[in-house]
N, C-alpha and C positions, 0 to 999 in steps of 0.2 A: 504494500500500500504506500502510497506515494504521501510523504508529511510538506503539507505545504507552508508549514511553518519553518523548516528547512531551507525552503528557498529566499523567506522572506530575511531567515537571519543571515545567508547569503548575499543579498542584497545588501544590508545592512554593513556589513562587513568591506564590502567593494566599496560601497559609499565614503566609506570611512577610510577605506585606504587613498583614493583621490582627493580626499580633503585634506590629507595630510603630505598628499605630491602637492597639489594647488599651495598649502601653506611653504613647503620647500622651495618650489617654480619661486613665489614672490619675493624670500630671499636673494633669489639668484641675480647678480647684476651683470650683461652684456655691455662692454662698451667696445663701441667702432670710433674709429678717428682716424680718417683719409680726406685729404682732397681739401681740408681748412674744415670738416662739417666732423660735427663730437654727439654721438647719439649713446647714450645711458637708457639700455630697455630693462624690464625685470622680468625675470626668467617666463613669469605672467602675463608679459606683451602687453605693459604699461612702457612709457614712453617716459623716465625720470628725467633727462634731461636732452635738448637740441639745441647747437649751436650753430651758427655759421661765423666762421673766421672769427672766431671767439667772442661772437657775441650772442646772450642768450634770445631765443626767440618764445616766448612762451604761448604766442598766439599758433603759430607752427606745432607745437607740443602741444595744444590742446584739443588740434586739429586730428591730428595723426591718433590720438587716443580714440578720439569719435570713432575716427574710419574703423580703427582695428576693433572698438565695440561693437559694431555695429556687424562687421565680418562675421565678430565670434557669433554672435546674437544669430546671423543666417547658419553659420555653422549647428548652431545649436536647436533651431528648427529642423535642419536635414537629420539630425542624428536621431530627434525625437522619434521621427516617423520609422524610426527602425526599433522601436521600445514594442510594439507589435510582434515583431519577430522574437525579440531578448526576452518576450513572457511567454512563446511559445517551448522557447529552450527549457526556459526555465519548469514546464511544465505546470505552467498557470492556464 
């Protein structure tokens, strides 16, 4: 007999290990610097800091956060639509 409480603490489990990559990823600091342009992202695809030829742009950094919000946000639409399939594995 299949325990569906099994799956749920499964779930549960997965959850929690991605929240704790996600807390890791936002530690993480990337920096690029070529060409005079200084980009500081976190491992979380926040945008800390943009410069050009050493000077800060904050309106370019606020911009660039939108876009990649907005990315993940369609990212995360596409992904839903396969939570159909992930509860059929799971034998939901």
């Amino acid at each position: 007999m299949i325990n569906p409480f099994k799956s749920l603490g499964d779930l549960n489990k997965m959850r929690q290990q991605a929240m704790q990559i996600q807390k890791e990823l936002s530690a993480e600091k990337i920096t690029l610097d070529e060409d005079g342009v200084r980009i500081v992202i976190s491992g979380d695809q926040k945008i800390l800091e943009f410069s050009l030829d050493g000077r800060e742009n904050n309106l370019v950094k606020e911009k660039l956060n939108k876009a990649i919000k907005t990315s993940q946000e369609v990212a995360a639409k596409k992904l839903s639509s396969m939570t159909g399939g992930l509860q059929g594995l799971l034998g939901q």
